[in-house]
C-alpha atoms as a printed R data frame, in Angstrom:
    type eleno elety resid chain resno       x       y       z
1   ATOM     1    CA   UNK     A     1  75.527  90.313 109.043
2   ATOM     2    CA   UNK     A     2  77.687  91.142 106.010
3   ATOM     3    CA   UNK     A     3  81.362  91.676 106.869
4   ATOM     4    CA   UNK     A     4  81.725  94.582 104.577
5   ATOM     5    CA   UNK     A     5  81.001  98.418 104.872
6   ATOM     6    CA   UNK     A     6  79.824  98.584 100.960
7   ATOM     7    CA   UNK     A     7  79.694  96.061  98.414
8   ATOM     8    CA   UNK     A     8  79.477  95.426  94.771
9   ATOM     9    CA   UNK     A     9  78.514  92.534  92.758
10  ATOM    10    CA   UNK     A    10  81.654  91.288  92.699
11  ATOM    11    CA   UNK     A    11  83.506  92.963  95.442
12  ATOM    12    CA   UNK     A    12  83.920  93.425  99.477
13  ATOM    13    CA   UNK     A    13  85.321  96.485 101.496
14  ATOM    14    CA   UNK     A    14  86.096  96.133 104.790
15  ATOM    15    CA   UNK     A    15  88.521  97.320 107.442
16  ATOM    16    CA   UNK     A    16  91.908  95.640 107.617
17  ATOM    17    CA   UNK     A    17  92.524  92.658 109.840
18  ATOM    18    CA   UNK     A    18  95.702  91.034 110.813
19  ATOM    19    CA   UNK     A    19  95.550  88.144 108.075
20  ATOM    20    CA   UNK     A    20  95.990  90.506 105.455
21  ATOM    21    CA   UNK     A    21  99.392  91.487 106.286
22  ATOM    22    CA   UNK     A    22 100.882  88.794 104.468
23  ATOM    23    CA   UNK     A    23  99.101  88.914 101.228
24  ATOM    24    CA   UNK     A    24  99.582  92.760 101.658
25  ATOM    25    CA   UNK     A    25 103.545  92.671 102.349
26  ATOM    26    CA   UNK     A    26 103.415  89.993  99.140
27  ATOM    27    CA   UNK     A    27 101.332  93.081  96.949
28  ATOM    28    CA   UNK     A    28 104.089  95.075  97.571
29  ATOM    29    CA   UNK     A    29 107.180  93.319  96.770
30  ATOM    30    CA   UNK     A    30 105.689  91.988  93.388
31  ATOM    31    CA   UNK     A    31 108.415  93.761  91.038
32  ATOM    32    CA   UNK     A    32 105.375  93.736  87.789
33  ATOM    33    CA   UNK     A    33 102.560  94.256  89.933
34  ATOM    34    CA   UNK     A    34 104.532  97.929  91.520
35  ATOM    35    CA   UNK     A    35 105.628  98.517  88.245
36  ATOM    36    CA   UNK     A    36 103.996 101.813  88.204
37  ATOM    37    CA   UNK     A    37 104.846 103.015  91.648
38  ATOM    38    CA   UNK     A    38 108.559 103.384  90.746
39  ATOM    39    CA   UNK     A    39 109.743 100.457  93.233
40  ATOM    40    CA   UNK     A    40 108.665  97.656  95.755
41  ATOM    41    CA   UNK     A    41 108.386  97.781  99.619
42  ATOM    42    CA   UNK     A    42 110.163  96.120 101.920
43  ATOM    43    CA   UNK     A    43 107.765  94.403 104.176
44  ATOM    44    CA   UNK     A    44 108.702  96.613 106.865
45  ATOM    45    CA   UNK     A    45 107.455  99.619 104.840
46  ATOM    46    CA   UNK     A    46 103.972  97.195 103.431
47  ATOM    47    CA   UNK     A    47 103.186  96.767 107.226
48  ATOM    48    CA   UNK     A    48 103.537 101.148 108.115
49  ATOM    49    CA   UNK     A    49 101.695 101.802 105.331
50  ATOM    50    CA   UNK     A    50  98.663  98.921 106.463
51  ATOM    51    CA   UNK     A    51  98.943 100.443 109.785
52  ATOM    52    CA   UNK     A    52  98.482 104.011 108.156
53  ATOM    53    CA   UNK     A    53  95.572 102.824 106.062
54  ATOM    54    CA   UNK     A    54  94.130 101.560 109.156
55  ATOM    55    CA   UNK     A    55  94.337 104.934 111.133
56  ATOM    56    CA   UNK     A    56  93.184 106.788 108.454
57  ATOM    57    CA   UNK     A    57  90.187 104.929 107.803
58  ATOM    58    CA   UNK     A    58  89.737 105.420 111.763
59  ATOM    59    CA   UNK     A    59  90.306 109.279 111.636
60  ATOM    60    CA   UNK     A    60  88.433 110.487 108.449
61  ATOM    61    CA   UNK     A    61  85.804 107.471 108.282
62  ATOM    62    CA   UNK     A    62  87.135 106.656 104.495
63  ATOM    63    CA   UNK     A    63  90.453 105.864 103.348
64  ATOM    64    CA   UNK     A    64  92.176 102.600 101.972
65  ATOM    65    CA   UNK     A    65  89.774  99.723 102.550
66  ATOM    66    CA   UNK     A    66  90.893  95.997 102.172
67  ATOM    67    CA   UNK     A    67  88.799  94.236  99.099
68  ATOM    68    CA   UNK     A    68  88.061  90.940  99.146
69  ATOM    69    CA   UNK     A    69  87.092  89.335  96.158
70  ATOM    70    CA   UNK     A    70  83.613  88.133  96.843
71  ATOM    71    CA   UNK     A    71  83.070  84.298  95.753
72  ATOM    72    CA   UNK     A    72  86.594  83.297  97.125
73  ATOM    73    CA   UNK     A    73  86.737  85.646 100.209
74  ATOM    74    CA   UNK     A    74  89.976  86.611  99.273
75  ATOM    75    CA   UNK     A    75  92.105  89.678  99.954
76  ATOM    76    CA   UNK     A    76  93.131  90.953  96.363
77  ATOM    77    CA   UNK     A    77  93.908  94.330  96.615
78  ATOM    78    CA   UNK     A    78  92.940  97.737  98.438
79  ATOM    79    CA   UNK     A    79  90.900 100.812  96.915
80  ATOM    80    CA   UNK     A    80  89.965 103.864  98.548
81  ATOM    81    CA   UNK     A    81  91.082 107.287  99.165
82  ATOM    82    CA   UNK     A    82  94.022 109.196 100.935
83  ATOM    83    CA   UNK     A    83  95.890 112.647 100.958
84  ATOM    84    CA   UNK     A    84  98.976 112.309  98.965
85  ATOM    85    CA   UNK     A    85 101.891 113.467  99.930
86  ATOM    86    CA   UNK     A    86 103.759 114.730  96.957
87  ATOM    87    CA   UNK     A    87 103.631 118.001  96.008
88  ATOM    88    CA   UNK     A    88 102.047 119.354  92.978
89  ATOM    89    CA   UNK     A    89  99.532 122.094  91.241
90  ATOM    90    CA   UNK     A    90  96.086 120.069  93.109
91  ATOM    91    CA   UNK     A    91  97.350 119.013  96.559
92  ATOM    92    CA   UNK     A    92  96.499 119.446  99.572
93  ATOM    93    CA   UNK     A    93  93.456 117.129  98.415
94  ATOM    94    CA   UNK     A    94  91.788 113.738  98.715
95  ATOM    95    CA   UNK     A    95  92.863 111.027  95.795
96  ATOM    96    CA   UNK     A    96  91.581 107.936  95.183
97  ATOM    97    CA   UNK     A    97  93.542 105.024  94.596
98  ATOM    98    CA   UNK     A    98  93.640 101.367  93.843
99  ATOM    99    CA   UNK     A    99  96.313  98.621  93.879
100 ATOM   100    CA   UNK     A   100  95.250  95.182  93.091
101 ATOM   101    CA   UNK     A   101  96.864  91.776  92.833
102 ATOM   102    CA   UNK     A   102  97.817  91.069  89.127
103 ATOM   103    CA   UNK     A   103  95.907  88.432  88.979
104 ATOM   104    CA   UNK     A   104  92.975  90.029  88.948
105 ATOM   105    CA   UNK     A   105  94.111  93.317  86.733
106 ATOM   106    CA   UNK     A   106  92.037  93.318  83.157
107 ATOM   107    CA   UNK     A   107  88.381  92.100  84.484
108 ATOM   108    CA   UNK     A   108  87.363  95.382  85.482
109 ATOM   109    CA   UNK     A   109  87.466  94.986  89.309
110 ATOM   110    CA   UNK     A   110  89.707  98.392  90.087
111 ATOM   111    CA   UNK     A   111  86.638 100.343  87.865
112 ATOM   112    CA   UNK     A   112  83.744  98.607  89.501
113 ATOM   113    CA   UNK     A   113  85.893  99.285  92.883
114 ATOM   114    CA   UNK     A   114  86.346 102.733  92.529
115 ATOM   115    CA   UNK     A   115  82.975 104.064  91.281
116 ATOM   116    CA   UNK     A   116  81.783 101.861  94.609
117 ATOM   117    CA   UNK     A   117  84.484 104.117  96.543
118 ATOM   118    CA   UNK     A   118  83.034 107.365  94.796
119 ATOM   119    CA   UNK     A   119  79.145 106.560  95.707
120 ATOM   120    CA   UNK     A   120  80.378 105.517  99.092
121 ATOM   121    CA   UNK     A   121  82.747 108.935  99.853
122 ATOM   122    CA   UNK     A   122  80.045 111.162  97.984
123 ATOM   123    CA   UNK     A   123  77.079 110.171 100.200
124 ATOM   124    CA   UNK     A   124  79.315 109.627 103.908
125 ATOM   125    CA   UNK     A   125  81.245 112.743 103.729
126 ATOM   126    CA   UNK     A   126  81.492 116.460 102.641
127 ATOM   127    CA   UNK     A   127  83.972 116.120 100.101
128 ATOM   128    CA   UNK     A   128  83.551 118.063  96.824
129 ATOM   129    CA   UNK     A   129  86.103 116.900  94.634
130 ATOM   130    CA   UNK     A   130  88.689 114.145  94.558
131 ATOM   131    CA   UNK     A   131  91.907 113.800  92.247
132 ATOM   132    CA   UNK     A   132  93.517 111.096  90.932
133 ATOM   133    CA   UNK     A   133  97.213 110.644  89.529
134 ATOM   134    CA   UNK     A   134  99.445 108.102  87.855
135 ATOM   135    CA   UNK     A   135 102.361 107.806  85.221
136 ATOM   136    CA   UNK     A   136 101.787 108.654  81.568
137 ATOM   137    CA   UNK     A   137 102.450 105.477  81.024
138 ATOM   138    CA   UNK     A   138 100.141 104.011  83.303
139 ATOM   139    CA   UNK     A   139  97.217 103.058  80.357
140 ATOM   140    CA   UNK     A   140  95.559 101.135  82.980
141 ATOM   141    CA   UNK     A   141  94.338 103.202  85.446
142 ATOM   142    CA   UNK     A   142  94.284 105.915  83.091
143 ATOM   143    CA   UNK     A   143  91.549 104.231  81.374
144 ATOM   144    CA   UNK     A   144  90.178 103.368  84.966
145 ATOM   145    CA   UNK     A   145  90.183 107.511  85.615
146 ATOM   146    CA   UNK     A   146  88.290 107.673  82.477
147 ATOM   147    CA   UNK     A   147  85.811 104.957  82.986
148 ATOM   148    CA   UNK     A   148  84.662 106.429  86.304
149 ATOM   149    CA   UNK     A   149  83.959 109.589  84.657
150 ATOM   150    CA   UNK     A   150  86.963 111.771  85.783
151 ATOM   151    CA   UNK     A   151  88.114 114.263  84.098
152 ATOM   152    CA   UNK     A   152  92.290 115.041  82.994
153 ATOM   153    CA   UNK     A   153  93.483 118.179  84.513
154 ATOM   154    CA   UNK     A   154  97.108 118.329  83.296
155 ATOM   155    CA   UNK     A   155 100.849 116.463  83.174
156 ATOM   156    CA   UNK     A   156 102.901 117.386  86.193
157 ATOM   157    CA   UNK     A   157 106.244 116.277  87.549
158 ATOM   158    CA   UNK     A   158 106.032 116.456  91.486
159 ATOM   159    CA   UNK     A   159 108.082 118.418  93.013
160 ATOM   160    CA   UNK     A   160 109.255 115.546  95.314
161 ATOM   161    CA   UNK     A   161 109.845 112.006  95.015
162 ATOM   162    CA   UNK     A   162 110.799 110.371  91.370
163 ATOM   163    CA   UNK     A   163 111.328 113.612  89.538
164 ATOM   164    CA   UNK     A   164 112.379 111.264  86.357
165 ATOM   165    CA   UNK     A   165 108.817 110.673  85.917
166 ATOM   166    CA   UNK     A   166 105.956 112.175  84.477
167 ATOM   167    CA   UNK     A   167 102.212 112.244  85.431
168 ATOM   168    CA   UNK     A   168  99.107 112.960  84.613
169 ATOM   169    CA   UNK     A   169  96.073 113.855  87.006
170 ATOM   170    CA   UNK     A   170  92.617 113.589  86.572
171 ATOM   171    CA   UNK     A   171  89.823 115.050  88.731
172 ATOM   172    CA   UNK     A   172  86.230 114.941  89.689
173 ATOM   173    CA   UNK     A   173  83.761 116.382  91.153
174 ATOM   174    CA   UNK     A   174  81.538 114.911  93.875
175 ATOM   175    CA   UNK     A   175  77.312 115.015  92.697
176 ATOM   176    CA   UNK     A   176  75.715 116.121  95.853
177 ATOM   177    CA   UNK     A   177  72.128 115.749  94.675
């Protein structure tokens, strides 16, 4: 029996486990791979926000799932979906996310592992549309957005948080059929 909910070719989500806290704490506190999230954690703050993932999977059935990166077994990242909690123009709403370990940025993992996320949220739940967000400057997942067939909305500053910075959001909408 597989140890993942959904797969992809190259790719393994699962629900967290205690030996990724480490390699999660680690993901946080690289200062190049958080560029774009405006600072590090602490690994206090790495392990409540595992622990959040964790009970959110458990309350809405989706959420932030642990990848693993198939032919090593590895933990490289996490991908899934959450409710933000800035404030802007599209929230309250469900965004999807990814944060991976640099190592394994450029080979197309966080697109493969979102549109995975997407078919897995758009046939196991009642969702309708899902946003997405980043900095301008984030070219990266921008171009992941794109790739998995979202659709830019508008630039925002939230009304909380890093005010310095400016985003853009992206949006789509869930295919029932």
């Amino acid at each position: 029996m597989s140890p993942y909910i959904f797969e992809t070719e190259r790719l393994g989500f699962r629900f967290w486990q205690k030996k990724d806290t480490n390699p999660f704490i680690a993901l946080g506190q690289d200062v190049e791979g958080m560029i774009f999230f405006s600072r590090t954690y602490a690994p206090s703050e790495s392990y409540a926000k595992m622990c959040e993932h964790i009970i959110f999977l458990e309350d809405h059935g989706y959420g932030f799932w642990a990848v693993d990166y198939k032919a090593t077994g590895v933990f490289i990242g996490t991908i899934g979906f959450n409710h933000p909690s800035i404030q802007a123009f599209f929230t309250p709403c469900v965004q999807i996310g990814w944060c991976l370990q640099k190592e394994y940025w450029g080979q197309g993992l966080a697109t493969e592992g979102a549109k995975a996320a997407l078919e897995y949220i758009t046939k196991n739940s009642n969702l309708t549309e899902i946003y997405s967000y980043t900095s301008k400057d984030n070219q990266a997942s921008i171009k992941v957005m794109q790739k998995i067939q979202m659709e830019f909305v508008d630039e925002f500053v939230p009304t909380n948080g890093d005010e310095q910075i400016k985003y853009v959001a992206f949006r789509k909408l869930l295919n029932k059929n």
